[in-house]
C-alpha positions as CSV (number, residue, x, y, z in Angstrom):
1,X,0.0,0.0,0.0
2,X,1.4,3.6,-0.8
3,X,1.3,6.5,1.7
4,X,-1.6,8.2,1.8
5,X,-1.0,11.6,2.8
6,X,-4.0,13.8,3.4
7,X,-4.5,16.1,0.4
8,X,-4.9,18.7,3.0
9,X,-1.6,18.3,4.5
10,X,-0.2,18.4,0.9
11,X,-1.8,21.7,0.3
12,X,0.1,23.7,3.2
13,X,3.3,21.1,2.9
14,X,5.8,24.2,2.1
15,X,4.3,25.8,5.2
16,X,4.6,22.9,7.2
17,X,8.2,22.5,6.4
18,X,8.9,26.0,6.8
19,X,7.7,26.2,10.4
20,X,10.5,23.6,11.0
21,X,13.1,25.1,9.4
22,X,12.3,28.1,11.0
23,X,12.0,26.2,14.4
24,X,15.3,24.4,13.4
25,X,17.3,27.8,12.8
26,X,16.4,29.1,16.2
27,X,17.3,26.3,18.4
28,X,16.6,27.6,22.6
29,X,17.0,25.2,25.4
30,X,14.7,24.0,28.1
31,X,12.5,26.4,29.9
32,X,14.0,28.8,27.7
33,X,12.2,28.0,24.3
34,X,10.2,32.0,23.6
35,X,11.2,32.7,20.4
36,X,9.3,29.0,19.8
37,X,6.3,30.1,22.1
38,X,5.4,32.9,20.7
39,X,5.8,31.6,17.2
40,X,3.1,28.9,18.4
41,X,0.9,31.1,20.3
42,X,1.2,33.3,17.2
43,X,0.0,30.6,15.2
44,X,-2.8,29.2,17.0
45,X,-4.3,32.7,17.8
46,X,-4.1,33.4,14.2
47,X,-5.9,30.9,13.5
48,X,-9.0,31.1,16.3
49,X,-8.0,29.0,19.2
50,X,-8.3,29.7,22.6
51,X,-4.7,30.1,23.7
52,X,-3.0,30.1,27.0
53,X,0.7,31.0,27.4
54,X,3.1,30.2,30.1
55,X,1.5,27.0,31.0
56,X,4.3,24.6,32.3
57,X,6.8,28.0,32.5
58,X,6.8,28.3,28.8
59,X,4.3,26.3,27.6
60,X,1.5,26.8,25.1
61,X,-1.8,25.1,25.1
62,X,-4.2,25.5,22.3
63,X,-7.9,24.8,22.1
64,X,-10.6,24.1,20.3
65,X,-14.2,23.6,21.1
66,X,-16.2,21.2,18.8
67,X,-19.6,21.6,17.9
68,X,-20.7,18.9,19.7
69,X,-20.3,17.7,23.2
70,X,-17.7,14.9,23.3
71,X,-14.4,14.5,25.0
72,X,-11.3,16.1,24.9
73,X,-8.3,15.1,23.1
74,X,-4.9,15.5,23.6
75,X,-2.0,16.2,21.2
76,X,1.4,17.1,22.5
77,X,4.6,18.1,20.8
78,X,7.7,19.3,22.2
79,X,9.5,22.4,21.4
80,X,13.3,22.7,23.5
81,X,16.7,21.9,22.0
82,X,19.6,20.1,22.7
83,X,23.0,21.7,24.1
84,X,24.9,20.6,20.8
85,X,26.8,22.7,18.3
86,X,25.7,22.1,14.9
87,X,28.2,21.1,12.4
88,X,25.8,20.6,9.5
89,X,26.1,22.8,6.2
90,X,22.1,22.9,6.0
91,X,20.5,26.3,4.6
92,X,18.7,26.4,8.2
93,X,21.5,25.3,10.6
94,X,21.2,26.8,14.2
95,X,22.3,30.8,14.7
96,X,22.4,30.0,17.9
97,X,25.9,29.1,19.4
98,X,25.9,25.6,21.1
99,X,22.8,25.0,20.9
100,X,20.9,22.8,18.2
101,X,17.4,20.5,17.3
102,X,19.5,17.3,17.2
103,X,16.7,15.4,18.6
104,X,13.7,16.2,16.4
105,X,11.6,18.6,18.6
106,X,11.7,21.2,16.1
107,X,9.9,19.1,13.3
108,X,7.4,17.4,16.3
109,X,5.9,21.3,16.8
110,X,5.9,21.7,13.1
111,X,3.8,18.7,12.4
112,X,1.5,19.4,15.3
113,X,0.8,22.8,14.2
114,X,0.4,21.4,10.6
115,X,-2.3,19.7,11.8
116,X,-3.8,22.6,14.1
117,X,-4.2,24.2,10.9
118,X,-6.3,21.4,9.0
119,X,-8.3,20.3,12.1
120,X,-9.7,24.2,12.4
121,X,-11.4,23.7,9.2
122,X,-13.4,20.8,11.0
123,X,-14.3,22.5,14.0
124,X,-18.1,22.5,12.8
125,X,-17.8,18.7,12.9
126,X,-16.3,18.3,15.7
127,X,-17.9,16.0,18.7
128,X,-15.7,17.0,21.3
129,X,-12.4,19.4,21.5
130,X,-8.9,19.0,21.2
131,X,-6.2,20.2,23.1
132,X,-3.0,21.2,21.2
133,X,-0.2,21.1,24.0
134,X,3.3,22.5,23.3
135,X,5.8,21.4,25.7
136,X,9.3,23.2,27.0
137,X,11.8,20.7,28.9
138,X,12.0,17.5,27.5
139,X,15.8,17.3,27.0
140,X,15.9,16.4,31.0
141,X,14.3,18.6,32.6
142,X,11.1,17.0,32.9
143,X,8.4,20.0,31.0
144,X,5.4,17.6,31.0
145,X,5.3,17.9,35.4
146,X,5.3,21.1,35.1
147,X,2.6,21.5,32.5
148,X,0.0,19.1,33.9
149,X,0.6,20.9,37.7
150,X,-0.5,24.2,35.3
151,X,-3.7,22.0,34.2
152,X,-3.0,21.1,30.7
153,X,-4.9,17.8,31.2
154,X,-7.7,19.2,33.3
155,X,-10.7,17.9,31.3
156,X,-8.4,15.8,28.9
157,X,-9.6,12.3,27.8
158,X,-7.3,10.5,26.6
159,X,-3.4,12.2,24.3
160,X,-1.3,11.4,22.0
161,X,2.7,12.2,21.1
162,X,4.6,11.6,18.2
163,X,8.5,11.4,17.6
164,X,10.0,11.6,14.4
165,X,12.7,8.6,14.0
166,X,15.5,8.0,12.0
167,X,16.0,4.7,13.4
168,X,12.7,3.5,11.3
169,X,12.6,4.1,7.3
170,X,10.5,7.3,6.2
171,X,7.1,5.4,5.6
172,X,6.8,3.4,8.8
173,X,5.0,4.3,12.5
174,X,6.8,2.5,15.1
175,X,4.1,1.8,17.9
176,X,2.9,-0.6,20.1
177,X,1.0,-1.7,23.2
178,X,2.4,-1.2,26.8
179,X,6.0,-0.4,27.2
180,X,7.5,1.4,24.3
181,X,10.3,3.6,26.0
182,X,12.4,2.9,29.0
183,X,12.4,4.9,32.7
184,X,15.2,6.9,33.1
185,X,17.5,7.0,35.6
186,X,20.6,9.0,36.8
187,X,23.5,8.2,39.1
188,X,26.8,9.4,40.3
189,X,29.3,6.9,42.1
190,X,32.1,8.6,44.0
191,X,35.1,6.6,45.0
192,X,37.5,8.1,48.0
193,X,40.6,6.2,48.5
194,X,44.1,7.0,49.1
195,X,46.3,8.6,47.2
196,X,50.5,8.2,47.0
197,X,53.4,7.6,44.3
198,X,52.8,5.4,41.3
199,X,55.9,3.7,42.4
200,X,55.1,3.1,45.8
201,X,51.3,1.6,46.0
202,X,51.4,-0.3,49.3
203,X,49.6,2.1,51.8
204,X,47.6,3.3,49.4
205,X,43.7,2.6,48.5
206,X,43.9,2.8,44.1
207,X,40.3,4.5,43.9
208,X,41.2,3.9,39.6
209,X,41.8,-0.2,40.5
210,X,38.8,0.3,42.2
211,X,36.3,1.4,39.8
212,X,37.7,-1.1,37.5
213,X,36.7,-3.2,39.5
214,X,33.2,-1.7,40.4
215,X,32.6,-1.6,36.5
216,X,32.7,-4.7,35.7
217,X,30.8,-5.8,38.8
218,X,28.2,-3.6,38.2
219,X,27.5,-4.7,34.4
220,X,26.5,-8.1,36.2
221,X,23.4,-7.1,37.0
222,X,22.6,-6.8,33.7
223,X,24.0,-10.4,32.8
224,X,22.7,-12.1,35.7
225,X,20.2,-10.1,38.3
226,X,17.4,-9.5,35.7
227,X,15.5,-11.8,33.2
228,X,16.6,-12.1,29.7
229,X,13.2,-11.3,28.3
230,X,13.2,-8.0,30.5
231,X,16.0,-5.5,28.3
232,X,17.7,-3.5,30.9
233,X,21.0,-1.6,30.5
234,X,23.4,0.3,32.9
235,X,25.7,2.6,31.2
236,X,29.0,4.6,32.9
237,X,29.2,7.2,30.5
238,X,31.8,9.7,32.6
239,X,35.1,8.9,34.7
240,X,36.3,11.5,35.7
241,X,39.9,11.5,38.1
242,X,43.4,11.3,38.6
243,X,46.2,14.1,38.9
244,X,49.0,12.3,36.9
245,X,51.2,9.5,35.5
246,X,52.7,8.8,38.2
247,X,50.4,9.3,40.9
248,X,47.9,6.9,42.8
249,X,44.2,8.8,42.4
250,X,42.7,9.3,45.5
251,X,39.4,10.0,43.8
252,X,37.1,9.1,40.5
253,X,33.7,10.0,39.9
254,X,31.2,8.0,37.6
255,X,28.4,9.1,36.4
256,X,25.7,7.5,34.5
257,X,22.4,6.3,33.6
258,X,20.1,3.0,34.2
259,X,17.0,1.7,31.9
260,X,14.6,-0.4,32.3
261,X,10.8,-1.2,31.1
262,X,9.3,-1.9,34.5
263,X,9.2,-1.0,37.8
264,X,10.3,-3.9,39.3
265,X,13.4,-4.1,37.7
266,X,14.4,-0.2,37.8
267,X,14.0,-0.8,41.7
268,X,16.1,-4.3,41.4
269,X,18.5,-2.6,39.3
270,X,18.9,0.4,42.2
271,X,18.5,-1.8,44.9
272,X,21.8,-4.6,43.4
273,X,23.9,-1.4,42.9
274,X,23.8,-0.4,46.6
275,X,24.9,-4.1,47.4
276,X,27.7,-4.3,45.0
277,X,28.7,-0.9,45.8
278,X,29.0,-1.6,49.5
279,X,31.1,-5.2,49.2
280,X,33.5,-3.5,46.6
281,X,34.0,-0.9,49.4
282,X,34.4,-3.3,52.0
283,X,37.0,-5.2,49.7
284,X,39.2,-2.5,48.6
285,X,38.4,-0.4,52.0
286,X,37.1,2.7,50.0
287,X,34.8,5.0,50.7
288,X,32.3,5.2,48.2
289,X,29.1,7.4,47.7
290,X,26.3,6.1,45.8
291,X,23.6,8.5,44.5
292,X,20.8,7.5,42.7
293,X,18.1,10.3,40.4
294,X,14.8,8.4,39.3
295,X,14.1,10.4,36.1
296,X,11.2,10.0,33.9
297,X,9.3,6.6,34.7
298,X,8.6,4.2,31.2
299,X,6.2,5.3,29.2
300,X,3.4,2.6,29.0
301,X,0.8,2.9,25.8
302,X,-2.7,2.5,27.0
303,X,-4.5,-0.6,25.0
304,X,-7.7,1.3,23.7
305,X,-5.4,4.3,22.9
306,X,-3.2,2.0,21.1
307,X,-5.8,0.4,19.1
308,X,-7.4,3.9,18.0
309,X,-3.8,5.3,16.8
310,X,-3.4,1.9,15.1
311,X,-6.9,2.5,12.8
312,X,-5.9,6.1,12.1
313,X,-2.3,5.1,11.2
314,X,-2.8,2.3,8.8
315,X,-4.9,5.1,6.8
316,X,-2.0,6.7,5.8
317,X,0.9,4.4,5.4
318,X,-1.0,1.0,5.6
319,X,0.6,-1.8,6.5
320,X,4.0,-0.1,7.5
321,X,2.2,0.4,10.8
322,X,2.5,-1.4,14.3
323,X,6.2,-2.2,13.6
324,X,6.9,-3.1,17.3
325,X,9.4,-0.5,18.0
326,X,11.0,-0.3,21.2
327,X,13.2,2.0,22.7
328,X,15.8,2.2,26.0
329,X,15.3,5.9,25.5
330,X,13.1,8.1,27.9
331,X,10.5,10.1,27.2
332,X,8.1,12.4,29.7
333,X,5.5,12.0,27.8
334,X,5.2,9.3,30.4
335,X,4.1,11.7,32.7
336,X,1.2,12.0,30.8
337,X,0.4,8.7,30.4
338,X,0.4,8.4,34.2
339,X,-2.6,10.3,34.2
340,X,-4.9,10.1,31.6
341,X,-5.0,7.0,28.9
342,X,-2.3,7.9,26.5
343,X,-0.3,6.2,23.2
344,X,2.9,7.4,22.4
345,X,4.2,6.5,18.6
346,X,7.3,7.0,16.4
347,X,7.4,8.2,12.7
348,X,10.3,7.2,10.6
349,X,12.3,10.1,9.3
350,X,15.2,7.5,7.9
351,X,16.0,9.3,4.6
352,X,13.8,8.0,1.7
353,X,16.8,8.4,-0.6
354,X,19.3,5.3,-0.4
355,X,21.8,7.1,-1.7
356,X,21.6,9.5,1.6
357,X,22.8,8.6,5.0
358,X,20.6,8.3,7.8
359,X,21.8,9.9,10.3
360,X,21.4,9.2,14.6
361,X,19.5,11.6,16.9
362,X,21.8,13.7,19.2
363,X,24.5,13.9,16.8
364,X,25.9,17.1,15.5
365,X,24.8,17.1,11.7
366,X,21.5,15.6,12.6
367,X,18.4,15.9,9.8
368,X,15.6,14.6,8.6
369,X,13.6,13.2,5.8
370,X,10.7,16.3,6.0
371,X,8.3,14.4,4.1
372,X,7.9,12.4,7.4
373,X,6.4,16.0,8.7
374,X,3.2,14.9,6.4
375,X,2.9,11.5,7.4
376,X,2.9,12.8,11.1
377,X,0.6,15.9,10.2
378,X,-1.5,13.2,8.3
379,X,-2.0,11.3,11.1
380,X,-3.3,13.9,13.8
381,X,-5.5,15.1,11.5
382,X,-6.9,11.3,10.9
383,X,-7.1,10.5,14.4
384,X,-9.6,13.1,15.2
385,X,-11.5,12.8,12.2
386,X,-11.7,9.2,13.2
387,X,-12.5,10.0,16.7
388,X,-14.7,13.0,16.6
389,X,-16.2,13.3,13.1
390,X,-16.7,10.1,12.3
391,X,-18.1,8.4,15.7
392,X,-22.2,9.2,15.3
């Protein structure tokens, strides 16, 4: 089956794809993201919603009020950047020193505000209302707590986020029921021992031997604590330590992060790395401090939620939907889906080109197959139809 996209998304495509390159050029970070904001709010009050500003810090929410009493629905995109300086030679690389959209957001706010544009034109069909929710603060900081505490779900059925992904082919959703992305999690390992001459190590407690040491034990968990079946990881991705060549470091830090896809083995995971923590201390008579950050928890799809993105989906690209994608990345759009019923989805943005190189989210010269923008604008748009036009 070929894609399908809506003839209405093709209509305002060059506007769609503006928006992000526009987006894309003026990277901000965080909480920080009003140049983005405003441009939204712009947008959305051009067009007739009713538009609220500074929800979540600097957050926008959108609405519109259907015809017809029915619930609310919930679309969501995210608008921050990434701390990363671009090293692309695009038309629309980032003005904005060290900062970049390595990630995607930038295209995630165009599509959703593609799709604000089509969806107003059905507002006299509507049976219910949808809420267009533009989120700061993904990249870390956790924006979605800080935009439901400001309400942005008060009266919300049910809501819906979408990530563009190079790791699938343009052409292909990536969704499934349950777990889709992995919780989160930060920690920082400090090792104290005793330093003294490279030459001379008796007397001395070698905190580099020990973190070796610590390493390697603590990739058992992994290996042997947790079931096969269950994917788990525990990365060290910073050492930092030492003063020389030829000296014994009395100190290393190591910092990292831990995934997992339920709660029982994210508490497992924490719960192992305080034991092997303390016997390696006991062993090499460190000191060692252990802190552990729960970040964003996994982000679950809800069945029924699943099941309606699923109908919508196969509308557009057919059977190159419901690829069982899975991910040990975090998302807080989990937050969400804490609350209220919620199904989060992925749309390939893999270059449709062979000849081009996909390239990986996060990295420097990171871009994206923008006809993916229209299969993700396509699909709002179809969702709601299908949910609020076409339900009496």
């Amino acid at each position: 089956m070929k894609i399908n996209i809506r003839s209405e998304v093709k209509d305002i495509a060059e506007e769609i794809i503006s928006i992000r390159r526009d987006i894309h050029k003026h990277p901000e970070l965080g909480f920080e993201v009003h140049r983005t904001a405003e441009l939204v709010s712009k947008h959305l009050n051009n067009l007739g919603f009713e538009v609220s500003t500074g929800i979540g810090k600097t957050g926008v929410v959108g609405d519109l009020i259907g015809k017809n009493d029915g619930p609310t629905i919930g679309l969501r995109a995210d608008m921050d950047a990434l701390p990363i300086q671009e090293t692309s030679d695009l038309p629309y690389s980032s003005v904005n020193e060290g900062v970049m959209h390595a990630c995607g957001h930038d295209g995630h706010t165009a599509m959703l505000l593609g799709a604000a544009t089509i969806i107003k034109q059905l507002q006299d069909k509507l049976n219910g209302n949808v809420r267009f929710i533009f989120q700061p603060a993904e990249e870390g900081d956790g924006g979605a707590r800080y935009m439901i505490e400001d309400g942005c779900l008060d009266s919300v059925n049910e809501i819906y986020g979408i990530h563009l992904w190079n790791y699938q082919q343009y052409g292909e959703v990536g969704v499934k029921e349950g777990p889709i992305l992995a919780a989160a999690d930060v920690f920082s390992i400090t090792i104290k021992g005793v330093g003294g001459h490279g030459a001379a190590p008796q007397g001395t407690v070698d905190a580099i031997l020990v973190s070796a040491h610590l390493i390697t034990a603590l990739q058992s968990i992994v290996s042997r604590n947790t079931n096969p079946l269950e994917s788990t990881v525990i990365t060290i991705g910073q050492i930092n330590g030492g003063h020389n060549f030829n000296v014994i470091a009395d100190e290393i830090v190591l910092k990292g992060t831990a995934r997992s896809y339920t709660e029982e083995n994210r508490q497992l995971i924490k719960n192992r790395m305080k034991e092997i923590i303390s016997g390696v201390e006991k062993t090499f008579s460190a000191e060692i401090d252990f802190t552990y950050s729960e970040g964003y928890p996994p982000t679950v799809n809800d069945k029924n939620t699943y099941d309606k993105l699923m109908k919508s989906a196969q509308k557009i690209v057919g059977d190159k939907c419901g690829f069982p994608y899975l991910s040990m990345g975090g998302e807080d759009f989990s937050y969400y889906a804490e609350r209220i019923p919620g199904c989060f989805f992925f749309v390939g943005s893999s270059p449709s080109n062979k000849k081009l190189r996909s390239v990986p989210h996060h990295c420097s010269h990171f871009d994206i197959d923008e006809n993916a923008l229209l299969i993700g604008s396509s699909i709002f748009v179809q969702l709601i139809e299908d949910q609020l036009i076409n339900t009496l």
